[in-house]
N, C-alpha and C positions, 0 to 999 in steps of 0.2 A: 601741553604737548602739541596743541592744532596750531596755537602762535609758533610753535618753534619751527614745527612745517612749513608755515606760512613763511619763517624769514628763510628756510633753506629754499623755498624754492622763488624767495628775491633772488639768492645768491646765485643760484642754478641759472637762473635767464638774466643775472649781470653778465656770468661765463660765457651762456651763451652771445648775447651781442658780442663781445670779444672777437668770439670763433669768426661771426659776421663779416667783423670789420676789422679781418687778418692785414690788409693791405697797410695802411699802417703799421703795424708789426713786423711786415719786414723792412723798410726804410731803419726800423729803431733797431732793430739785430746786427743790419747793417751798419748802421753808428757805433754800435757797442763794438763790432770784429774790429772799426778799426783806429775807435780810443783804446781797445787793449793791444793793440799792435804798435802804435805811438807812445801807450805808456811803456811798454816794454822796453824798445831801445832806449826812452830816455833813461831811466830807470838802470837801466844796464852800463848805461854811458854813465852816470852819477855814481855804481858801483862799481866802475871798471881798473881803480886803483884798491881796494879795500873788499875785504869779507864781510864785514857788519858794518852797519852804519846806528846808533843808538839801541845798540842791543838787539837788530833786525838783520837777519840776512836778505840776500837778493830775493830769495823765494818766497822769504815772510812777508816783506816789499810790496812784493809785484803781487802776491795771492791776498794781502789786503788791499789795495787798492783797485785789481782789476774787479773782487770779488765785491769791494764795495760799489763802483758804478752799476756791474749789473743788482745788486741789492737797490741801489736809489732807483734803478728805474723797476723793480719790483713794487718799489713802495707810492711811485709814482701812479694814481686814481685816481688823480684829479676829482676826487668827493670835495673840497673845499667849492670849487668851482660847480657842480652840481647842484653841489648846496645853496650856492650863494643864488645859481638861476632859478630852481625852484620856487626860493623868496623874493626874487625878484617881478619873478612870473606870477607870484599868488598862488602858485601851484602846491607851497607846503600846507594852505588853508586846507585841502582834501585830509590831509594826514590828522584834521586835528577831530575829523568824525566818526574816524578809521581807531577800530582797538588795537592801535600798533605803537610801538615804542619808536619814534623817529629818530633818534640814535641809534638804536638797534639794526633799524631800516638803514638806514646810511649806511652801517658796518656791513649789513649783508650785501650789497650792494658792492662797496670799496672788498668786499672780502673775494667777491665772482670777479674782479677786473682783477685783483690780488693774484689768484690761481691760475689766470690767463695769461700773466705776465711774467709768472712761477714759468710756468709751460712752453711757452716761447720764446723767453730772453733771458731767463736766471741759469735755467740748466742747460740751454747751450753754451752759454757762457762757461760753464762747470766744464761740460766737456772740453772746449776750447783749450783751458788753461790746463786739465791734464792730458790730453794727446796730442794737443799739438806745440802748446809753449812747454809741453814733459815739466811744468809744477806739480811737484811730489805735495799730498797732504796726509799729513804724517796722523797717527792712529792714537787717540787720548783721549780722558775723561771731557772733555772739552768738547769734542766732536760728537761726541755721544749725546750732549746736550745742546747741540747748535741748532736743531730747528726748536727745540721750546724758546732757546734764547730769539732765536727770529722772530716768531712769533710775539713773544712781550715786548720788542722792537715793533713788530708793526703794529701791534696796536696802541704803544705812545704816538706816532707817525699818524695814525688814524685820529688820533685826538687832538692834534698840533691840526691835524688839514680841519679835523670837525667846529673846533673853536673860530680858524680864521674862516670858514663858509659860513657859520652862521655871526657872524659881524657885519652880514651884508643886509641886516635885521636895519643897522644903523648907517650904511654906507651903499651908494649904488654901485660902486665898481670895488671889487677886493683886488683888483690886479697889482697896484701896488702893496698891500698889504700880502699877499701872498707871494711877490716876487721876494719881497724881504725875508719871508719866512724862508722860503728856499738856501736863499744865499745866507742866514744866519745858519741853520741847520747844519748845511755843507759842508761852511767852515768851522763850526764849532764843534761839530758830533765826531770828526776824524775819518768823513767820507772822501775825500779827497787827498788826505794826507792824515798817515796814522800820525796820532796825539802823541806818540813818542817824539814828534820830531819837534815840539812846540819847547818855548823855557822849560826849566822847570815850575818856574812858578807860576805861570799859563798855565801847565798841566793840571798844578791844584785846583786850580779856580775851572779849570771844562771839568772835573771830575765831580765837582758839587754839581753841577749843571743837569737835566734830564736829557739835553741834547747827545752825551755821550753813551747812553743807555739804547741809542736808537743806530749806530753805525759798529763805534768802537768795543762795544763789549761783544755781541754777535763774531764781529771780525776776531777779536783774541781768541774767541772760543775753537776760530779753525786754525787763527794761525800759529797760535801756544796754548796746544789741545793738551797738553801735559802739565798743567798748572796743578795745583793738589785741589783737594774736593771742597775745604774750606774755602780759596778763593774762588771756587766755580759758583759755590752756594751762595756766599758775598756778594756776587757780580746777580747772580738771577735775584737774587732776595731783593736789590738796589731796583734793577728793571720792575720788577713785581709792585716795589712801592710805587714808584713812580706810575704807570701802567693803571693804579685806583685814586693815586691824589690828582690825576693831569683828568681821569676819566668824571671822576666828582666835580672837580673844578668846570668844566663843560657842561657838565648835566646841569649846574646853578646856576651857569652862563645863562643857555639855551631857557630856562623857567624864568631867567628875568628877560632875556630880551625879547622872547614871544607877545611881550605885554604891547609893545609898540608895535604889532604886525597891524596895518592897514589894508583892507582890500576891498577894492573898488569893484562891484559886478552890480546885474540887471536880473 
């Protein structure tokens, strides 16, 4: 019970530097008013002859899409990049005489910049897109279960950044390595464009994928909140798995590449 204290109150003064270093925060509020102002008239202009487009309307559209930027940049906590400077720094060497679980540590950490970007960029984004663009989100089993599904969303997104932060065990800059990870994510999870709009047979092969478990299932759950309880339970059961094999696979990462940590001191 005293470790778990111990990581909530990582988490508590991640949140806080956040609060800190709001200036920031507002440049990214401001980026997000006005990609959902730009995606909207495209998006409009793309539906301007037609009601549905792949089984989507305008609202389903636009309330996946704008609802997924402000989600990516929720998920954005840069922990890969923390990660990677700590090892860089020699600074993860402290954690390894510390009774603390450095995964654990990372999450609470990525969880406090999580909540601060819940707070200032996800739900005015919400409000945005119902009072002022008037996107209706209709009332379903779906929505009922949209912050669990978020949550088994960020935490595959935690393990995707946790894995590429500590490869900087074996490499001094992850920049490349994490810009790729980005732009794979993006375009495969249905952050930028829902996966409906992909072949069909593109669609099979993202839905084996774990990357669609981190954008596209969260987004169905608000924007076809009326799906039956089988495919709601299908969809979280799918995240859930993934969620313990991407979090296992990291934890075996992190015990084998500890073995090469070097650090140089006096």
């Amino acid at each position: 019970m005293s470790m778990l204290r111990g990581y909530w109150a990582v988490l508590r003064g991640s949140f806080m530097v956040g609060v800190i270093y709001r200036f920031g925060f507002i440049f990214t509020i401001l980026g997000n008013i006005f990609y959902m102002a730009v995606t909207y008239y495209l998006w409009r202009s793309i539906y301007a002859n037609t009601t549905t487009l792949r089984g989507m309307t305008f609202n389903q559209t636009y309330l996946y899409v704008a609802l997924g930027s402000a989600i990516f940049v929720l998920f954005k906590t840069y922990a890969d990049w923390f990660i990677s400077y700590e090892i860089r720094e020699g600074a993860i060497a402290t954690y390894l005489i510390k009774p603390i679980d450095y995964q654990l540590y990372s999450l609470a950490v990525s969880l406090g910049s999580m909540l601060m970007n819940l707070a200032a960029i996800t739900l005015p984004a919400a409000i945005l897109l119902i009072f002022v663009y008037r996107i209706p989100i209709q009332w379903g089993p779906g929505l009922m279960v949209f912050p669990l599904s978020l949550l088994l969303a960020y935490l595959i997104n935690f393990s995707f950044d946790y894995f590429i932060g500590i490869t900087g065990f074996y490499s001094e800059s992850i920049w490349g390595i994490s810009i790729t990870k980005d732009v794979i994510i993006s375009v495969l999870s249905g952050a930028l464009i829902p996966l409906q709009f992909f072949p069909q047979a593109a669609q099979k092969i993202l839905m084996l994928l774990p990357f669609q478990a981190m954008y596209h299932t969260p987004l169905m759950m608000i924007t076809n909140p009326n799906q039956g309880w089988d495919a709601i339970f299908s969809m979280l059961a799918i995240q859930a798995i993934w969620v313990v094999v991407i979090f296992v696979l990291t934890r075996l990462f992190y015990n084998q590449a500890i073995k090469v940590l070097r650090v140089a001191g006096g």
